[in-house]
N, C-alpha and C positions, 0 to 999 in steps of 0.2 A: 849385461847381466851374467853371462856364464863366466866373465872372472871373479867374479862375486862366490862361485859353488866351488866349494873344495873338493867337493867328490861326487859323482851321479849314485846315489843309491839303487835307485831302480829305474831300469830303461821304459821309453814310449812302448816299447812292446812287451816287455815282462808287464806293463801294467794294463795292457791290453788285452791281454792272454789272461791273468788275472779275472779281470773284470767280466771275462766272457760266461766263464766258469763259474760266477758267481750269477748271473746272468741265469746260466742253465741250472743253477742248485736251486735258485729263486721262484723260477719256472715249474720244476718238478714240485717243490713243496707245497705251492699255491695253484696247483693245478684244478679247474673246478672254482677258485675265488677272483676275485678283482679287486689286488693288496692297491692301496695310496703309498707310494711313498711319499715321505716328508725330508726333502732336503732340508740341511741347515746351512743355512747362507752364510757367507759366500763361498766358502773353500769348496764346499759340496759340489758346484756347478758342472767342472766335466766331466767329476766323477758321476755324478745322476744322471748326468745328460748319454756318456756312453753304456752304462749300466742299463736304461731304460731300453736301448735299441738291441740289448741282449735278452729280455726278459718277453717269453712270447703268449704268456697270459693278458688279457685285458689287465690297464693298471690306469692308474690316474696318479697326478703328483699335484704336488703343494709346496711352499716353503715357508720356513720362518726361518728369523734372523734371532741370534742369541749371542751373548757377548758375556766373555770372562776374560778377556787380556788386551784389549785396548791395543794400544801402538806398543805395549809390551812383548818379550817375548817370554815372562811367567805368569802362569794362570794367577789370576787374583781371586778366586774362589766365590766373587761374587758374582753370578750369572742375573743379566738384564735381556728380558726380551723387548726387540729393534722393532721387529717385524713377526706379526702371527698372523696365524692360518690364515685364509677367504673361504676354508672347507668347515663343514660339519664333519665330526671325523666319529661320529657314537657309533658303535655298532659294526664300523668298516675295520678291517685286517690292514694293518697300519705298520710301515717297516720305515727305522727311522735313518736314514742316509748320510753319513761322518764322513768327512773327510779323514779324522783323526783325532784318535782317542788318545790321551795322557792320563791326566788326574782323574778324567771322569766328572768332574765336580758338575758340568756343563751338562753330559748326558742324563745325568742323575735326576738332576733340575727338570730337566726337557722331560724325560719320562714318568716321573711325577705330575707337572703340568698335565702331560698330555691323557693321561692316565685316571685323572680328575673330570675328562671330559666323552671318558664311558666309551672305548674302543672298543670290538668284538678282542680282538689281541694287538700284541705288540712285539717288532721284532727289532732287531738293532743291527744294519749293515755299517761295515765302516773299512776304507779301502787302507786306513795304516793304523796299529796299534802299537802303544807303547807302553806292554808291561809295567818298566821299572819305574816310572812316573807314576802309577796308579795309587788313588789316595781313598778311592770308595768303589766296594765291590758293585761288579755289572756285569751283565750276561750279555756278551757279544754273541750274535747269531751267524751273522756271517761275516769274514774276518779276510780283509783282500792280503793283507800283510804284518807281519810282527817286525817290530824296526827297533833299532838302537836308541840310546837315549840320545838326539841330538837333534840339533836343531835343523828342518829341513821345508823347502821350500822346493816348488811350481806346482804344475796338475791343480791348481786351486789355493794351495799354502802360499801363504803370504810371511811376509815380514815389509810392514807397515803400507801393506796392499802395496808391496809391488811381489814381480816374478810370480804371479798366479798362472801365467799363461806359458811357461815351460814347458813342456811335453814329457819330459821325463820329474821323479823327486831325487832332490839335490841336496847334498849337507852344505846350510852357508859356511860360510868362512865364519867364524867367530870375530875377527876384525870389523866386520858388516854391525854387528848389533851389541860390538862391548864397545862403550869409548873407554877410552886410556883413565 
């Protein structure tokens, strides 16, 4: 797999250190509440999963599965949900957990949906964003990194579900996902 990464973007510990601080912002803001997050499956996993052990208010999680890009690696603008909630979510303080934001087209979706089914609030974590990709405004709340436009993989990112399990995010090689 690591000949496949042209370059480490961000190391296992910058995204650690990252996460922690995000961790304690999350902490401080919902001090007094008990937020759900809502991973979105699957890239979200290590990221929620280390996120959660930084976060020292009571909190409960959930996930749903949501899909705009298929075994592609361009959004196709049409979001399908896989998999939703097992929670009642009316009334609870609800932060929604990205692995990574581009178009947006996805999150836009998901916070409408979810937004339809009467939360007290709603916030939007997300441990990579990508600016120049953006195709509909959204209010990131907490933001673990701003990244280049390119195409990058582990920590959860996939390219056609593999390299989720890297420890650091990697630029693939472009070779990896163009054929000739």
């Amino acid at each position: 797999m690591i000949r496949d990464v042209q370059e480490i973007l961000l190391s296992k510990e910058q995204i650690q250190e990252r996460v922690k601080e995000l961790g304690e912002q999350i902490t401080k803001e919902y001090a007094g509440k008990e937020p759900m997050l809502i991973g979105v499956l699957k890239g979200s996993v290590p990221f929620m999963a280390d996120l959660i052990k930084e976060i020292s208010v009571p909190c409960t999680i959930d996930f749903m599965a949501v899909s705009s890009y298929g075994a592609s690696t361009q959004s196709s603008g049409i979001v399908r949900i896989l998999k939703d909630l097992d929670s009642n979510i009316k009334n609870k303080d609800i932060i929604i957990v990205e692995d990574i934001i581009d178009t947006g087209y996805t999150l836009k979706y998901l916070i409408e949906n979810l937004m339809s089914r009467k939360p007290a609030s709603i916030k939007v974590c997300c441990l990579l964003d990508k600016p120049d990709r953006r195709k509909v405004a959204l209010d990131i709340n907490y933001r673990g990194f701003t990244i280049p436009d390119a195409f990058v993989v582990g920590y959860g990112l996939d390219y056609a579900e593999k390299y989720r399990n890297l420890p650091y995010i990697g630029i693939l090689k472009r070779e990896v996902y163009q054929t000739p």
